[in-house]
C-alpha atoms as one frame of an Amber mdcrd trajectory, in Angstrom:
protein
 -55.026 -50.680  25.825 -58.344 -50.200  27.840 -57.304 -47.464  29.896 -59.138
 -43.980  30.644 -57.428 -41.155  31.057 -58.923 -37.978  32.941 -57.946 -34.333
  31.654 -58.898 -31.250  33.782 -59.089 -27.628  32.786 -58.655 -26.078  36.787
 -59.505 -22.712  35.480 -62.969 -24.087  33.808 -63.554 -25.668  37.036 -63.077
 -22.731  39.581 -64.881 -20.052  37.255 -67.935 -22.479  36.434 -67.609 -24.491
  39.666 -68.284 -20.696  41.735 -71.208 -20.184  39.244 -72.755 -23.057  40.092
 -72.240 -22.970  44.271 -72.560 -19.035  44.510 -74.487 -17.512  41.445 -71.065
 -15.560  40.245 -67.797 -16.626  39.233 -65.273 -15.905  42.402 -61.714 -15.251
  42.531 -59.437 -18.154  43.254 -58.861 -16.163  46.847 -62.237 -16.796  47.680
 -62.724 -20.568  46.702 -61.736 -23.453  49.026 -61.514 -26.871  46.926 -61.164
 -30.328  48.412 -58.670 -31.869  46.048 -58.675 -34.933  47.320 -62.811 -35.064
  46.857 -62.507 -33.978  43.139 -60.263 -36.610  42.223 -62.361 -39.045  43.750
 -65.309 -37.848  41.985 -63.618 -37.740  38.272 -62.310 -41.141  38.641 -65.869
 -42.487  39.840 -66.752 -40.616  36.572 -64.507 -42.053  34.287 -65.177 -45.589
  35.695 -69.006 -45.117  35.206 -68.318 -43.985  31.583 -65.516 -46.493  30.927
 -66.356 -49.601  32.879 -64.473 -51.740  31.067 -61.248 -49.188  32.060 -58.174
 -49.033  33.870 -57.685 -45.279  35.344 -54.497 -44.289  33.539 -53.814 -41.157
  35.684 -55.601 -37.516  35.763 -54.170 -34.641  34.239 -54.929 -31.427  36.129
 -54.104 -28.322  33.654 -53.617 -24.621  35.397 -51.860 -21.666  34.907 -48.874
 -20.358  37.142 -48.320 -16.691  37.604 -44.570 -15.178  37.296 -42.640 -19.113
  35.848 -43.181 -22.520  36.730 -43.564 -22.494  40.696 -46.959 -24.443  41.916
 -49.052 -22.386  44.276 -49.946 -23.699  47.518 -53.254 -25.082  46.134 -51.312
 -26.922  42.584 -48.719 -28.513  44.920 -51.589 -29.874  46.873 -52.998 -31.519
  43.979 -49.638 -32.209  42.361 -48.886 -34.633  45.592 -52.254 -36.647  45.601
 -51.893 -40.385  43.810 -52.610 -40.616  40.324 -52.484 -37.032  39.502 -49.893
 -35.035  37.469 -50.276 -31.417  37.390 -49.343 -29.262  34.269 -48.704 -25.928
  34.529 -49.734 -22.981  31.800 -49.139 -19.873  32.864 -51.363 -16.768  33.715
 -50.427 -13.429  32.139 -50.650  -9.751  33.553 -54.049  -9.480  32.633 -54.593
 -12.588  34.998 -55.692 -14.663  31.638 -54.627 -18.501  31.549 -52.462 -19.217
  28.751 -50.982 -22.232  27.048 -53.342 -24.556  29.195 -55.372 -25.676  26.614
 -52.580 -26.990  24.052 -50.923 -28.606  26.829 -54.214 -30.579  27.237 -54.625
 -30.913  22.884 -50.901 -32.298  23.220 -51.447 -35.247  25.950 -54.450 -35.503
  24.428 -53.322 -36.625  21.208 -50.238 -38.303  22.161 -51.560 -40.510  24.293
 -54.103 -41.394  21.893 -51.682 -41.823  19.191 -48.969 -43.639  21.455 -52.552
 -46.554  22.169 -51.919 -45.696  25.558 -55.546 -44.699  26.344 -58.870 -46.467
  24.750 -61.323 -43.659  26.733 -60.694 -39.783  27.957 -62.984 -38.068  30.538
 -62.536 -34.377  29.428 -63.924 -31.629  32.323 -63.396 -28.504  29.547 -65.468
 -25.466  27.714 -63.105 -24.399  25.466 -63.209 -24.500  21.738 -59.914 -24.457
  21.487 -59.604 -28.690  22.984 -61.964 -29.462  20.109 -58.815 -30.223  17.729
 -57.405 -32.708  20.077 -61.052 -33.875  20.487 -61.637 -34.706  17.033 -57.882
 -36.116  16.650 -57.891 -38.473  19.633 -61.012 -39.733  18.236 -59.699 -40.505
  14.793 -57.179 -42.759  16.938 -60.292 -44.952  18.172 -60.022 -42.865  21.723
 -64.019 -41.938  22.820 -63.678 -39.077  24.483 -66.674 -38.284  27.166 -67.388
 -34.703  27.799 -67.981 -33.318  31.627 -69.562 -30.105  32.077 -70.816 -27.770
  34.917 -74.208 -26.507  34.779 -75.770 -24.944  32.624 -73.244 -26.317  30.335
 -74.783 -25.353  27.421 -73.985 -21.905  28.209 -70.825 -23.013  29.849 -69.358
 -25.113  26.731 -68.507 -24.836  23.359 -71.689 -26.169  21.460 -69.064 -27.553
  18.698 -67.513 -29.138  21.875 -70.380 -30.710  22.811 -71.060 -32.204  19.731
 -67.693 -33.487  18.365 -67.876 -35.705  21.956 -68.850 -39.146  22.494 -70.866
 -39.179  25.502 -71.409 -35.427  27.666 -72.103 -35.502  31.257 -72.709 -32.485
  33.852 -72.016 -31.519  37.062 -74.814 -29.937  39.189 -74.147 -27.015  42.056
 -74.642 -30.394  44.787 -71.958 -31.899  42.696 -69.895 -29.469  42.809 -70.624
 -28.275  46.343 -68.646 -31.809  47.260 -65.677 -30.584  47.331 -65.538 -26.275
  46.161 -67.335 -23.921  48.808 -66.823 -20.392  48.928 -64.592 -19.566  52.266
 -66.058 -18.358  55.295 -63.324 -15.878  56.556 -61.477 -14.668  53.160 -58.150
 -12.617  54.389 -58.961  -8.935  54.702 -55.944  -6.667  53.880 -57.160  -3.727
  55.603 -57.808  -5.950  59.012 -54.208  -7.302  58.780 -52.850  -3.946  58.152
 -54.586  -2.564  60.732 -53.551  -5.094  63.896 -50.113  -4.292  62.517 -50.340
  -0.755  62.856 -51.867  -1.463  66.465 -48.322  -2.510  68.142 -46.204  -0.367
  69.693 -42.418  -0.153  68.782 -40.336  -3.412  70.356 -37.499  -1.017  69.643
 -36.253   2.414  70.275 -34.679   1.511  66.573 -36.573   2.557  63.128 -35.273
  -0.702  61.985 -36.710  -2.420  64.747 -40.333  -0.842  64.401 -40.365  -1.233
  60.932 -39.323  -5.069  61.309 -41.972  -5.368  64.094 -45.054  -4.215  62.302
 -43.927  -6.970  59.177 -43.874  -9.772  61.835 -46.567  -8.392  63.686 -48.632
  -8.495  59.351 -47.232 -11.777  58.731 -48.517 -13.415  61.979 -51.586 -11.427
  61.761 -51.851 -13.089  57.711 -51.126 -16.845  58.972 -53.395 -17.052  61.573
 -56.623 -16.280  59.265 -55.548 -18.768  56.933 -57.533 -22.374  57.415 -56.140
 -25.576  57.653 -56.447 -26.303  53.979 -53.821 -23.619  53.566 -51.585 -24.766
  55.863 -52.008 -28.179  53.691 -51.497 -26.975  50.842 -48.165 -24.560  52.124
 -46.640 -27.997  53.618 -46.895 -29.698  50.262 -45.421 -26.843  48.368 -42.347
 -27.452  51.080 -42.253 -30.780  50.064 -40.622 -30.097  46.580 -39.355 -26.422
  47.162 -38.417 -23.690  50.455 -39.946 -20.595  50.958 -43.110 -19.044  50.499
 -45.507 -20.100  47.817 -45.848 -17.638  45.282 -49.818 -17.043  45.267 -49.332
 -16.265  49.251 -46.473 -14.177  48.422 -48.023 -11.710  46.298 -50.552 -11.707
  49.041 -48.325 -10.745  51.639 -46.373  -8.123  49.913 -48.632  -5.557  49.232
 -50.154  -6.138  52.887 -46.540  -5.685  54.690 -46.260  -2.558  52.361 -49.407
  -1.155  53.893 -48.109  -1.752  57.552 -45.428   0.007  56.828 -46.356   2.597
  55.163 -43.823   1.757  51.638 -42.588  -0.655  49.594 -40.752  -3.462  51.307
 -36.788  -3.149  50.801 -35.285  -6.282  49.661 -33.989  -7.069  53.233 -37.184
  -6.353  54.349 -38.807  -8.687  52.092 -36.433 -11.601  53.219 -37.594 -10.878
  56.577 -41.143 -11.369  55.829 -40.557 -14.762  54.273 -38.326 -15.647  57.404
 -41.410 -14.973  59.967 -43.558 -16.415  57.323 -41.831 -19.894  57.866 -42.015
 -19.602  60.791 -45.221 -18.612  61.805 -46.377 -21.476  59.616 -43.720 -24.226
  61.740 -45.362 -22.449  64.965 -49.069 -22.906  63.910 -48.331 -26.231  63.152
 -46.668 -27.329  66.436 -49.716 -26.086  68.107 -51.805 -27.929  65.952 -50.028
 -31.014  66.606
């Protein structure tokens, strides 16, 4: 079957792609990635490298923090055509885990099952060389993509168990990842919420004013690729994505001055919602 199939590590990507655009690897926080642009490219890739191809889908690989839930950013990829997003998971040292034998495993099975005749492989982990080296022994040629310098960026055994190796440049790469102008500052958020006055002569009611007052405050520094990204999510699930959620927590905390109670934190997510529906009307 002449079909090419495109595998992505995410967490290669972002930690290589800020190298390349910013001279340091940058927290996820601070990147802004055009998923719709990188999908483009990789297929253009895989085309070049397997002309004689049919794009079987991309794989995007990435971990998920705290279960299975897609951030905001994953369910925006997970909704574009032709993608299918797999999801690792990130422990509580904030390493990705299990990401690359979920890639080894497609890798391989598709390979075995003839569905593929080509992979396109954006990776620097040793660890995908098994799968590599298995796929191959199938009759798959696997082509390697890399972001520069790869060779400090990629296994060297990597590099030469593959077929063909390719590599992205910082203009490449500057496509569709840029570093984000206005990142959300906790401090600034805390601080506008500690700036209103009581809408109540109630505790409850100041308390529940300065976490609306955060949460508004939080949504209106996000950019429109956020807001994106938050209306896929509520495509397949309700509430607040978890990556934002984490976010907001510790900034409501701050406003307030503790720990949100478990009322409290059900409150947040309902002015989340709906600061999100509002910003959205008005942007319609």
């Amino acid at each position: 079957m002449d079909r090419c199939a495109v595998f992505v590590d995410a967490g290669y990507l972002f930690a290589q792609g800020s190298v390349a655009i910013a001279g340091s690897k940058k927290p996820r926080s601070e990147l802004l990635l055009d998923a719709s642009a990188v999908i483009k490219e990789l297929i253009s890739l895989a085309c070049a490298k397997a002309a004689d191809c049919r794009i079987l889908r991309v794989y995007w690989y990435d971990g998920a923090i705290g279960g299975s839930r897609p951030t905001s950013d994953q369910a925006l990829v997970a909704n574009l055509d032709d993608v299918k997003l797999r999801l690792g998971f990130i422990n509580s040292y904030g390493q990705q885990k299990g990401v690359d034998s979920l890639i080894v495993t497609d890798l391989i099975e598709l390979a075995r099952l003839n569905s593929i005749s080509d992979a396109l492989l954006l990776s620097g982990d040793e660890d995908v060389r098994v799968g590599m080296q298995i796929a191959q022994n199938y009759g798959v040629r696997v082509h390697l993509l890399g972001i520069a310098p790869s060779r400090s960026s990629q296994s060297q055994q990597l590099l030469q168990e593959a077929d063909t190796t390719s590599e992205w440049d910082h203009k490449t790469i500057g496509t569709f990842l840029s570093v984000r102008e206005t990142v959300v500052e906790t401090e600034a958020v805390v601080s506008a919420a500690k700036a209103v006055a009581a809408t109540t002569s109630t505790t409850d009611g100041f308390v529940s004013g300065k976490i609306e007052v955060a949460v508004n405050a939080f949504v209106e520094k996000l950019v429109d690729s956020d807001i994106k990204g938050i209306e896929a999510y509520w495509e397949r699930a309700r509430g607040v994505p978890p990556d934002l959620d984490r976010k907001l927590l510790p900034i409501c905390g701050k406003a307030i001055g503790r720990d949100l109670e478990r009322d409290e934190i059900r409150e947040m997510r309902i002015y989340f919602q709906r600061a999100v529906k509002e910003r959205r009307e008005i942007s319609n």
